[in-house]
VEXMARSE-714427 format. One line per field, with one value per residue (C-alpha): residue in one letter; residue number from 1; x, y, z. Coordinates in Angstrom, 3 decimals, always signed. Each point is the difference from the previous one (the first is absolute). Layout:
rest = c(a,...)
nr = c(NUM,...)
xx = c(X,...)
yy = c(Y,...)
zz = c(Z,...)
//
This chain:
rest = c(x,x,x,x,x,x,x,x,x,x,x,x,x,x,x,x,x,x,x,x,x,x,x,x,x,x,x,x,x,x,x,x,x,x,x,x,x,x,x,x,x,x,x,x,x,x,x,x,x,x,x,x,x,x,x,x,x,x,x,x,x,x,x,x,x,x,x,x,x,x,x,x,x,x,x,x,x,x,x,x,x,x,x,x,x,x,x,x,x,x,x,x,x,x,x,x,x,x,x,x,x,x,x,x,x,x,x,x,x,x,x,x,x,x,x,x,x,x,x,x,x,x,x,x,x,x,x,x,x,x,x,x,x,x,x,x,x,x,x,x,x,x,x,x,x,x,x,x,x,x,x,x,x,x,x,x,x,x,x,x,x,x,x,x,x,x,x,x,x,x,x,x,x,x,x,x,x,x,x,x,x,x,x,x,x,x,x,x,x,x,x,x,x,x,x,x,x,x,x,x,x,x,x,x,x,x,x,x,x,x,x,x,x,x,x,x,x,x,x,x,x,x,x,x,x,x,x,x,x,x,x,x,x,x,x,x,x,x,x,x,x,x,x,x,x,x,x,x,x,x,x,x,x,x,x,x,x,x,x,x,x,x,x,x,x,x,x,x,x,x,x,x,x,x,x,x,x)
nr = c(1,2,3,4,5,6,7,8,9,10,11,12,13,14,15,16,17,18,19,20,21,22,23,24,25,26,27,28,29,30,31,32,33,34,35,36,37,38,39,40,41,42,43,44,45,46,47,48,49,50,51,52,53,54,55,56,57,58,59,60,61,62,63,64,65,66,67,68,69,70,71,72,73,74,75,76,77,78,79,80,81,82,83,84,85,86,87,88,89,90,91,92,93,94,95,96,97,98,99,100,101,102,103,104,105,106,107,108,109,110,111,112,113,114,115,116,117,118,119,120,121,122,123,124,125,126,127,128,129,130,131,132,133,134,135,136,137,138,139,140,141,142,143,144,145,146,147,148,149,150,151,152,153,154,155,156,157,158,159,160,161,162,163,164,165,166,167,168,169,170,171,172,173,174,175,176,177,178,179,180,181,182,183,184,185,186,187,188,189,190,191,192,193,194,195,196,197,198,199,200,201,202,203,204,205,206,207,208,209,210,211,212,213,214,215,216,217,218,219,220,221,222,223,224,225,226,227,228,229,230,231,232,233,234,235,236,237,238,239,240,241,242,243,244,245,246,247,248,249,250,251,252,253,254,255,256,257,258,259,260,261,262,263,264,265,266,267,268,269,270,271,272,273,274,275,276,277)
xx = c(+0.000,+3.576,+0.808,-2.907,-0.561,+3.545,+0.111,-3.127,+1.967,-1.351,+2.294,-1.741,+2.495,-0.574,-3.476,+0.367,+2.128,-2.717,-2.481,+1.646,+0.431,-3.974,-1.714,+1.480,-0.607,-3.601,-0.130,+1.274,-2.684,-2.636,+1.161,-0.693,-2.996,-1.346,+1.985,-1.766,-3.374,-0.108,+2.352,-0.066,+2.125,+1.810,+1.551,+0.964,+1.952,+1.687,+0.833,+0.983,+1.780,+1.792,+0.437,+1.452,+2.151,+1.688,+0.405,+1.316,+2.373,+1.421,+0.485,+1.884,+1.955,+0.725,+0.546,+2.352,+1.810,+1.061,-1.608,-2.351,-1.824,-3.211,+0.756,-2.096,-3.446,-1.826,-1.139,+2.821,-0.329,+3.538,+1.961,-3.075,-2.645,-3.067,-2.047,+2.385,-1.026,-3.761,-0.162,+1.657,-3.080,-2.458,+1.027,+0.202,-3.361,-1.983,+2.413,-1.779,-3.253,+0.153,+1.454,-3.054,-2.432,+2.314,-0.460,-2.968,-2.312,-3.140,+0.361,+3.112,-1.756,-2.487,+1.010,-2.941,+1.086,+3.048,-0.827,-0.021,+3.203,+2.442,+0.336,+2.510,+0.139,-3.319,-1.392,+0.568,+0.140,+2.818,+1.687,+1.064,-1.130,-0.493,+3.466,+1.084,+3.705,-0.525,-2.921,+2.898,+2.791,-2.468,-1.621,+3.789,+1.509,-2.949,+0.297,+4.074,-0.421,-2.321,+2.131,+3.349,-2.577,-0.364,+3.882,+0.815,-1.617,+0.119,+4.025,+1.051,-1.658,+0.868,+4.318,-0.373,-1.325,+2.809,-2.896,+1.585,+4.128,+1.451,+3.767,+2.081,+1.080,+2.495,+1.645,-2.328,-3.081,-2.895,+2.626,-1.183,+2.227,-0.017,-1.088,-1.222,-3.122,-2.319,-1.392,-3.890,+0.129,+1.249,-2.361,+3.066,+3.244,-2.239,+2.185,+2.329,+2.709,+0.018,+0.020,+3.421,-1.450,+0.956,-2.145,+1.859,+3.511,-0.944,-1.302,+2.681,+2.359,-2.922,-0.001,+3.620,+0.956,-3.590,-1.341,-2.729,-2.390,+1.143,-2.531,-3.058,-3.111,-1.708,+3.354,-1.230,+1.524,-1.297,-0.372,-2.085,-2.723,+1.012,-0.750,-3.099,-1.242,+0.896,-0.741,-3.566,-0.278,+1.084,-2.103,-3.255,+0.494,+0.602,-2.982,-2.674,+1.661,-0.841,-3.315,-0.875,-0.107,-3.545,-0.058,+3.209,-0.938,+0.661,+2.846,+1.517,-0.032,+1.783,+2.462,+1.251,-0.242,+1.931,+2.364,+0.458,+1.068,+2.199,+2.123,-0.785,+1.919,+3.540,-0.194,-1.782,+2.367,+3.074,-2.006,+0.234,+3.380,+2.151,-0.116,+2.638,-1.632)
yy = c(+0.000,+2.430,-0.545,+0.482,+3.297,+0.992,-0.866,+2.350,+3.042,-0.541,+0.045,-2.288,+1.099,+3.654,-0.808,-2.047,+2.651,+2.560,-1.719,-0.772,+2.936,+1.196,-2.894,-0.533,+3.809,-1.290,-2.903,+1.845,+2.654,-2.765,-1.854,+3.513,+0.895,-3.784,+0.569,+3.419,-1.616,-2.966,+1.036,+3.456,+2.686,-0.330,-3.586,+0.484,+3.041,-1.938,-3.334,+1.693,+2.315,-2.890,-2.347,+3.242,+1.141,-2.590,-1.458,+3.283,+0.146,-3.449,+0.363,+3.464,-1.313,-3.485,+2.925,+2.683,-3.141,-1.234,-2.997,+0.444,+3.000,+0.923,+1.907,+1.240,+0.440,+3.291,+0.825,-0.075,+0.377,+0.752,-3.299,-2.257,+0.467,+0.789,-2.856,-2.732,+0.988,+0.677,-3.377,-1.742,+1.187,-0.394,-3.733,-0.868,+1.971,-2.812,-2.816,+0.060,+0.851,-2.956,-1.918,+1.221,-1.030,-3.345,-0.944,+1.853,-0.321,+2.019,+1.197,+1.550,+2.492,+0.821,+2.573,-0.350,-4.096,-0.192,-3.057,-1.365,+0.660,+3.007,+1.159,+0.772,+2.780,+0.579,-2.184,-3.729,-2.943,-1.116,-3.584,-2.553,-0.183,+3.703,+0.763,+3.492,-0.655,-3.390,+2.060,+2.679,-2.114,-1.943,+2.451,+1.744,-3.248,-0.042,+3.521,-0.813,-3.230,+2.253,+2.517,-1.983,-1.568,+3.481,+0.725,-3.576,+1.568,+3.895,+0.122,-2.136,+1.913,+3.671,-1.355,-1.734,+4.002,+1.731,+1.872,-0.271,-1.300,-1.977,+0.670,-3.069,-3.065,+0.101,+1.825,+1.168,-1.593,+2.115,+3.347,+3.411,+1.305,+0.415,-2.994,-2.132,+2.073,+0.870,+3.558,-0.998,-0.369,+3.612,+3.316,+1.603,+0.116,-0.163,-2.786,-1.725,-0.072,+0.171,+3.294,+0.807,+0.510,-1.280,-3.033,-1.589,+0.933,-1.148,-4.002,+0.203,-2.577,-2.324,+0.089,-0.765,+0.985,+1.032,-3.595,-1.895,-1.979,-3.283,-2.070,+0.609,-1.697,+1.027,+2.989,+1.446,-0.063,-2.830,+2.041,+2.398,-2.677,-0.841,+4.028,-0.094,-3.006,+1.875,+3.041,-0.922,-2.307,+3.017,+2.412,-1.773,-1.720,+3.742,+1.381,-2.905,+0.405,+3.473,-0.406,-2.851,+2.788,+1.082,+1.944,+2.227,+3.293,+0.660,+2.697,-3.024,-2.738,+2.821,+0.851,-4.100,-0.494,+2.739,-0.323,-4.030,+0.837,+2.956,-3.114,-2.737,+2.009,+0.164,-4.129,-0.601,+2.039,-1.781,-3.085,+0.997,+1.567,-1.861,-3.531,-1.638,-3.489)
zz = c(+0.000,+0.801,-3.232,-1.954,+1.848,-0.586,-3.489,-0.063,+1.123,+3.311,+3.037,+2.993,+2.125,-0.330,+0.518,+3.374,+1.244,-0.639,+1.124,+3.123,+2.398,-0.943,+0.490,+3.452,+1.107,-0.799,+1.770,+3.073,-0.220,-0.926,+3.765,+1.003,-0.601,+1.137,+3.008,+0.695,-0.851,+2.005,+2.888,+0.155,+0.382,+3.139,-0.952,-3.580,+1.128,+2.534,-2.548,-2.911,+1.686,+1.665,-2.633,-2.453,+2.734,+0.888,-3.736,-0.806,+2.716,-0.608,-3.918,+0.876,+1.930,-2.687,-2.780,+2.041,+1.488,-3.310,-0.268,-3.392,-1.872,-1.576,-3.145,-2.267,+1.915,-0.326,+3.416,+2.867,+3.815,+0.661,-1.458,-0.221,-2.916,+1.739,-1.369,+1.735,+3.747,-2.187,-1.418,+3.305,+2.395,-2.871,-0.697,+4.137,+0.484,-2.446,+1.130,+3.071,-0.913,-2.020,+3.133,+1.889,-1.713,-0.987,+3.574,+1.315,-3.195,-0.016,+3.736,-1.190,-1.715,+2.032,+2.914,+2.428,+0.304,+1.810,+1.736,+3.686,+0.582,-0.266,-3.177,-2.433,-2.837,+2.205,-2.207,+0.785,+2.733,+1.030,-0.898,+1.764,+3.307,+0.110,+0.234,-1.465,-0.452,-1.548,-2.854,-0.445,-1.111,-2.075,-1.938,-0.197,-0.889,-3.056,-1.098,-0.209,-2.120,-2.260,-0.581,-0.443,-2.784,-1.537,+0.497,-1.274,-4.069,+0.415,+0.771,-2.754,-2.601,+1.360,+0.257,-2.863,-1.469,+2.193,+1.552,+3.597,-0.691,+2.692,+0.862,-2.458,+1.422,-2.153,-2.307,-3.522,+1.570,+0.696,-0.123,-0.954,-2.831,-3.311,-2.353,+3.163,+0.951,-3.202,-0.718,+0.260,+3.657,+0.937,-0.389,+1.229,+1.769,+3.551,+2.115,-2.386,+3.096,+3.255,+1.398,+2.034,+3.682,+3.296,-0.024,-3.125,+1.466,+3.400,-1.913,-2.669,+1.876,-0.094,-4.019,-0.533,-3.697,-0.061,-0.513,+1.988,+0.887,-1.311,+0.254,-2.689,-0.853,-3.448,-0.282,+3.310,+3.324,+2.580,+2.854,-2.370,+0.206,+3.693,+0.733,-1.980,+2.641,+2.800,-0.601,-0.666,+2.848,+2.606,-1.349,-0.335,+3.559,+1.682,-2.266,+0.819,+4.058,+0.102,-1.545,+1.971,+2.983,-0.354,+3.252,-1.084,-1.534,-3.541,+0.653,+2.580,-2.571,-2.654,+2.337,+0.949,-3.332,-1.615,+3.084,-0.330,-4.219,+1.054,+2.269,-3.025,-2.355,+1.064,+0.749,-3.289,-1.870,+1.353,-1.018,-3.689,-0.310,+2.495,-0.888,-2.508,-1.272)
//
């Protein structure tokens, strides 16, 4: 099908690129506005807020540390393209409405039927014996296999693009330069390098000749898909704990949340940086 399109005059990869960055800007404001619909304002201010913060914080700190880039995006929130943190919060926000209702069925979507028990999300009975630990890590544990799943497809095809370009292994392999990375994938000169900052001079011992992450599965780092699991599994756990506390105020469950993401960050950052498999 490439190569009847190519031969055509059309270039597929031009067009996957530029389809890529809008269509994920809309899914995020899609999870929005159902957020803002059927859990109002208070808590889809503090989740997205949470889940963008702390993706945005964590990339940052991959890009500025030297570890990969995202060149050629359009929209940037310092050295992350804005529809990364976007599409991260978007994609975890159905993963575990889709977990809810995976477990829960009908009474997951109905709010006034939370069960005999205490509920989570507000919405839901408890598993297992009633236990709320035990529900957390499983429903975390689900929403972590599901987006590894996700992962497992979507990071193949955007390497494979250079739309995100992990530091090389090894020599020539997956290196920005000349010849290596192909024209379609930049708008601009936006992130082609990493920046010269105090971050990248401060991890630079840890990417000896400027090589890393050994270890790949489909081109991509392991630990990239190790990150991706645990990332996931710590945020949703903290998010479904907070919400689980239906006697907290709203501006009490923002503030544990936002505070438990501002401590997640530097840990899940060294997770994704630090590690030489």
């Amino acid at each position: 099908m490439f190569d009847l399109l190519t031969s055509a005059g059309f270039d597929p990869a031009r067009a996957i690129k530029a389809g890529f960055e809008p269509s994920l800007v809309l899914l995020f404001i899609a999870c929005l506005i159902h957020s803002l619909r059927n859990h109002g304002r208070a808590r889809t201010l503090r989740e997205f807020v949470a889940g963008f913060g702390l993706t945005l914080l964590a990339e940052s700190t991959g890009v500025l540390s030297g570890a990969y880039v995202y060149p050629g995006f359009v929209f940037y929130v310092g050295a992350t393209p804005f529809v990364n943190p976007a599409s991260w919060v978007a994609l975890v926000y159905v993963i575990m409405e889709v977990s809810n209702r995976l477990v829960w069925g009908q009474k997951a979507l109905d709010p006034k039927q939370p069960g005999k028990s205490l509920p989570v999300d507000g919405t839901s009975p408890l598993l297992l014996r009633g236990s709320l630990v035990t529900t957390l890590l499983v429903l975390a544990l689900i929403d972590a296999s599901l987006a590894l799943c996700i992962d497992l497809v979507l990071d193949p095809l955007a390497t494979i693009y250079n739309w995100w370009v992990w530091v090389p292994a090894v020599a020539g392999e997956h290196t920005i330069g000349p010849g290596v990375v192909t024209a379609y994938n930049f708008s601009g000169d936006a992130w082609l390098t990493t920046p010269d900052n105090p971050l990248a001079r401060l991890w630079a011992p840890a990417f000896a000749e400027g090589y890393r992450y050994p270890t790949r599965v489909f081109g991509i780092p392991l630990i990239n898909f190790i990150a991706w699991l645990v990332f996931v599994f710590v945020y949703a756990f903290q998010f479904r704990w907070v919400e689980s506390h239906t006697v907290w105020s709203e501006r009490k469950k923002t503030v544990v949340l936002w505070s438990l993401m501002l401590l997640d960050w530097p840990v899940l950052a060294f997770l994704l940086i630090t590690p030489n498999l």
